[in-house]
C-alpha positions, -999 to +999 in steps of 0.1 A: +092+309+083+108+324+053+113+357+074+135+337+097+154+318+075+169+346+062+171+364+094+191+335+106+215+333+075+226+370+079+237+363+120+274+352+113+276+388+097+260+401+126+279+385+150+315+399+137+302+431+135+289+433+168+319+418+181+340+442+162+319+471+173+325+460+210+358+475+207+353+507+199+317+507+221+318+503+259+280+495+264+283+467+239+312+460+254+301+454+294+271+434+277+290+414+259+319+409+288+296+410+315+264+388+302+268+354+309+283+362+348+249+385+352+225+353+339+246+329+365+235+351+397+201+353+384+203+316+377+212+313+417+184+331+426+160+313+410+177+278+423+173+294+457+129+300+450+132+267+443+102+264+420+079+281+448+069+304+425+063+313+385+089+328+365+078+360+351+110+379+325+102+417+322+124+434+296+133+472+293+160+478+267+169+511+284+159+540+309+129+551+297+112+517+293+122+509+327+105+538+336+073+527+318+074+496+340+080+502+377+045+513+377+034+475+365+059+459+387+049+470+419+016+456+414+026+420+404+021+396+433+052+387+446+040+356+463+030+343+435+055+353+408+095+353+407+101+386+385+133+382+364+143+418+351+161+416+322+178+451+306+200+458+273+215+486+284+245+488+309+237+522+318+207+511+329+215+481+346+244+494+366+221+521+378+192+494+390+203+459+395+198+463+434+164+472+431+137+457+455+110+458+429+124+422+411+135+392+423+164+390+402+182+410+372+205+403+344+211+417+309+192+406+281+208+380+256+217+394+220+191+381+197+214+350+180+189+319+172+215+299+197+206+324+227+172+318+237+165+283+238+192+277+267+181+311+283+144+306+285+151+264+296+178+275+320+156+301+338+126+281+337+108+311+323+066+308+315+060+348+307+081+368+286+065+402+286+086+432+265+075+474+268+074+500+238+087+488+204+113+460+220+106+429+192+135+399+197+122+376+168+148+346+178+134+351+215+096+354+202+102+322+180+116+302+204+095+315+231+067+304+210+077+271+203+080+263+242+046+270+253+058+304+272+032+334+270+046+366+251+033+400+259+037+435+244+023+457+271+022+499+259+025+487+226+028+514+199+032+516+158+045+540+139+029+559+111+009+539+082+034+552+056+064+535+073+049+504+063+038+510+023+069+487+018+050+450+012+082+430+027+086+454+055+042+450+069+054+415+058+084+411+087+064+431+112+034+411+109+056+381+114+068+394+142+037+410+157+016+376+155+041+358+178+026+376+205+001+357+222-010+394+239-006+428+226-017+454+251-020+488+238-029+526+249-062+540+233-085+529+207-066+545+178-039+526+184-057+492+187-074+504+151-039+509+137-026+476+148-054+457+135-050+473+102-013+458+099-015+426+121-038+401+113-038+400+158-075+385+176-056+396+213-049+429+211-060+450+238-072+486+254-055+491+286-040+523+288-006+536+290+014+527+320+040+555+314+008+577+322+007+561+356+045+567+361+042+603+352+016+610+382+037+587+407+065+607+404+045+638+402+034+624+437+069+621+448+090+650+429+125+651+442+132+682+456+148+703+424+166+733+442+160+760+409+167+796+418+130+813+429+127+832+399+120+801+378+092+800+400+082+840+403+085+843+364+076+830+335+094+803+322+099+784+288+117+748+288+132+734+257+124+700+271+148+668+253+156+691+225+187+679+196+202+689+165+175+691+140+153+716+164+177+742+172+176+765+141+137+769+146+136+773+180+166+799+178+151+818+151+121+819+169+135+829+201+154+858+182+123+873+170+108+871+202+139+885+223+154+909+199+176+921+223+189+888+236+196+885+273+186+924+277+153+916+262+143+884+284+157+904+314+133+931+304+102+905+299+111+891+334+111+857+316+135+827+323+148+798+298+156+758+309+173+740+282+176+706+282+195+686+260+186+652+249+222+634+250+239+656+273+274+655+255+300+684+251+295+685+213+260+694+214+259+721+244+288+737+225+260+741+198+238+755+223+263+782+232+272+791+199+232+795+192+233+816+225+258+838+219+247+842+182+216+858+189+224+876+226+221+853+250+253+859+270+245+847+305+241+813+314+247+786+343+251+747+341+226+728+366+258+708+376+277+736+384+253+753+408+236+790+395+242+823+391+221+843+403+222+868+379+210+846+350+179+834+336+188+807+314+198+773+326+212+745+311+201+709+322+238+688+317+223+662+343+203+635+328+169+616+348+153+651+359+137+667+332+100+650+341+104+671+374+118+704+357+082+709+336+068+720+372+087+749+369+078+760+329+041+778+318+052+769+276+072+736+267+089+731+238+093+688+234+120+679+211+126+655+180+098+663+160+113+675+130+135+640+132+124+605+142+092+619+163+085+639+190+093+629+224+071+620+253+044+650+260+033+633+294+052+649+317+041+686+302+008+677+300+006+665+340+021+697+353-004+719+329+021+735+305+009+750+275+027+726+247+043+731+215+064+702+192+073+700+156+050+682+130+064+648+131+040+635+166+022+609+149+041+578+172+029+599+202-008+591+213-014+621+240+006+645+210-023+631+184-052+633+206-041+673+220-035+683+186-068+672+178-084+691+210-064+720+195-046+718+225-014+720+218+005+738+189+024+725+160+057+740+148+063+744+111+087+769+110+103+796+132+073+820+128+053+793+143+074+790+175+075+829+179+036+826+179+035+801+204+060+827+225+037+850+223+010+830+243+034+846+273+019+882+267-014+868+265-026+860+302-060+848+296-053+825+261-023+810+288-042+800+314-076+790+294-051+769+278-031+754+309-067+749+323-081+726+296-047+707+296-049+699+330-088+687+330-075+667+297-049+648+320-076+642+348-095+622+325-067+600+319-071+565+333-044+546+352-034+517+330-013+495+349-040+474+371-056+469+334-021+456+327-017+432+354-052+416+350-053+414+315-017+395+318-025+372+349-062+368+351 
């Protein structure tokens, strides 16, 4: 209780500055602005059901945890349960509120102790079931105190040395332990929660962004890339940012000398794709490419030229399709917060490569283990990894074993559904 107390003394604080950042931040903004009119059409909708079914709230703060759920959501029975979709972010929600898969859809309230209680009463909600890393301790608390069944489905934890602080294992325990179901991706990962949460329900289901991955992979929109993407060999600098452009640059310089002239010589080809697609950072990516040679490149947005092989990705939602086109992937973020999601490599066969900080990233763990993948240190390290291109039998004994890897990879949202509702 202690946790709370002083999580509740600090909201006034919170609630000036989130008000104050709302002014200078339009998705804060249109959440704030737009909140309570999204809850009263949901409200509606639920009047209209009429009590004919069970209220079932799932919440995805953003893209990629919707993504993670469409998977579970088509498999809920609709006859029986009125799905509420809740989201955080506009972009998000702008993109998907007319979706078929839910029954109704409205943002998610801000985490102030006087939010919950009249949501959760209003809407008649009985399962509040969050993705990833989303923990609302006001909404678990309260959730708790009404008798209404909180699941973590794909949960995930961060490394043991994030939690060496006592008061920090302290909060997250807290936290953690007002889940009446924690539903997680492998083994390991059940080992490392029960070694922070004192937790008797936490179980193996597998990951249901594994089950997105292959769905999509079912269903690929058709990319239009110029044929040599396809003909040649191709790298993609997949979700890349700041902190991994001097390695991969350095690297890319040792392994092209002479620039463009030197992957037009190679017959190679080069898909980059940012992270945030924002002006500042592509402007970093042309100054790296013009720096070390690269002079001739197209925008995907802007159609292609024909005469290069380098492409940068300025469209966000398509870079899980683009890996079909790439034999090595670089995945970005791990010399920051942690390496991004290696899925979507893996399921088209890529031979992989990310920087050393992979530990929040199951599939990254166990590949590494395999010695399936390689880790970057340095620059050196990514020029090694380039050189898998001149090395056709390591490259495809490699893509090989990656591939049956991912075939052993159970679907995991039917394990999500019936360790939920049965």
């Amino acid at each position: 209780m202690f946790i709370y107390i002083i999580y509740w003394l600090i909201h006034p604080i919170l609630f000036f500055i989130l008000i104050f950042s709302s002014i200078f931040n339009f998705k804060i903004r249109h959440h704030l602005f737009h909140e309570r009119a999204s809850w009263k059409r949901a409200l509606q909708k639920i009047h209209l059901d009429n009590n004919r079914r069970t209220v079932v709230l799932f919440h995805a703060a953003s893209k990629g945890e919707y993504e993670q759920l469409l998977p579970v959501l088509k498999l809920v029975d609709k006859n029986k349960y009125f799905i509420l979709q809740t989201f955080f972010s506009p972009t998000i929600f702008r993109t998907e509120k007319e979706s078929k898969l839910f029954d109704a859809v409205c943002y998610h309230p801000f985490d102030f102790i006087w939010n919950p209680y009249k949501f959760f009463k209003q809407m008649n909600i009985k399962y509040y079931i969050t993705t990833r890393n989303d923990l609302w301790p006001n909404h678990l608390f309260i959730a708790n105190k009404m008798n209404i069944k909180t699941i973590l489905i794909n949960a995930n934890i961060y490394p043991r040395n994030k939690y060496i602080n006592i008061f920090v294992k302290y909060y997250y325990n807290k936290i953690m332990t007002k889940f009446n179901l924690v539903l997680t991706g492998s083994v390991r990962l059940k080992n490392d929660f029960s070694k922070l949460v004192d937790h008797q329900n936490i179980i193996v289901t597998g990951d249901s962004r594994i089950d997105r991955v292959i769905e999509r992979k079912k269903h690929k929109k058709n990319i239009i890339l110029p044929k040599y993407f396809i003909e040649t060999k191709t790298l993609i600098l997949g979700s890349i940012i700041l902190s991994d452009l001097s390695i991969i640059f350095n690297g890319l310089s040792k392994y092209y000398p002479k620039g463009q002239n030197s992957l037009d010589e190679k017959n190679h080809s080069l898909i980059i794709v940012p992270h945030e697609v924002s002006d500042s950072f592509i402007k970093k990516i042309e100054s790296k490419l013009n720096h070390y040679g690269f002079t001739n490149w197209s925008y995907y947005s802007k159609g292609f030229n024909n005469k290069s092989r380098i492409i940068i990705i300025d469209n966000v939602g398509i870079l899980a399709d683009l890996y079909a086109y790439s034999d090595l992937s670089y995945v970005g973020a791990g010399f920051s917060q942690g390496v991004h999601s290696i899925i979507e490599p893996a399921s088209y066969s890529n031979a992989i490569s990310y920087g050393p900080n992979y530990h929040i990233v199951d599939m990254a763990i166990e590949l590494a283990n395999k010695k399936l993948t390689k880790i970057i240190y340095d620059s050196n390290d990514f020029y090694n990894f380039l050189l898998l291109f001149d090395n056709n039998k390591e490259l495809n004994n490699i893509k090989y074993r990656v591939a049956n890897y991912f075939d052993t990879e159970k679907l995991a949202s039917k394990n999500i559904i019936n360790a939920i509702f049965t």
